[in-house]
N, C-alpha and C positions, 0 to 999 in steps of 0.2 A: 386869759380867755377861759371863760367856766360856762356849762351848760345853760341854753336860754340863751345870749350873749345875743346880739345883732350885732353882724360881720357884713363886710364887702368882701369880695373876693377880688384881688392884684393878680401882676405878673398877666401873662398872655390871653391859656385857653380861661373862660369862664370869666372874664374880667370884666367889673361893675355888677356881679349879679349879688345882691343878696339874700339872707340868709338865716335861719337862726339856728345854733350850735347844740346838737344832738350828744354829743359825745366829742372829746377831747382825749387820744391814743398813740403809744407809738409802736412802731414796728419794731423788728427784731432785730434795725442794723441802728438804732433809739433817733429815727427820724420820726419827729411828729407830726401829726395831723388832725384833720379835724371832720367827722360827720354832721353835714349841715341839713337839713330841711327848709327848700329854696319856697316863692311861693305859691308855684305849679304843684308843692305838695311831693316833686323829685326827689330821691335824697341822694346827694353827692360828695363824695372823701376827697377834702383840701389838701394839700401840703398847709402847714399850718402858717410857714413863715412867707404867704402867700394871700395871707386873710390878714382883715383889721378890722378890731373893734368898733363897733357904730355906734355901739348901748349895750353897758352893763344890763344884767338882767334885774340888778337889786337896785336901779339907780333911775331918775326919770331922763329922759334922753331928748335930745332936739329933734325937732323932724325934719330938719337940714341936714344933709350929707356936704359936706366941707372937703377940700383935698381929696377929690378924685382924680388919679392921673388914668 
């Protein structure tokens, strides 16, 4: 997951929302995450292993979202 990236967001709170990937960090205990820019223009910090890739940011992508649980 690299900056630019289009993500979904998994897992409970905020799930189906996406997103595009501001920053990619981890904390001090080296859990990652991610600052996303939703597209009300929010920006909100993921747990990282909580998001998926939708579209590289160097790559052309479908405009089908596939495997949403």
């Amino acid at each position: 997951m690299e900056r630019f990236d289009i993500v979904i967001k998994e897992g409970d709170l905020d799930k189906g929302e996406i997103g595009i990937v501001l920053d990619y960090f981890q904390n001090d205990l080296h859990h990652d995450f991610v600052s996303v820019m939703l597209s009300s223009g929010k920006i909100k910090t993921w747990y990282a292993g909580n998001v998926k890739t939708v579209c590289k940011h160097d790559s052309t992508c479908n405009t089908k979202v596939d495997n949403i649980d």
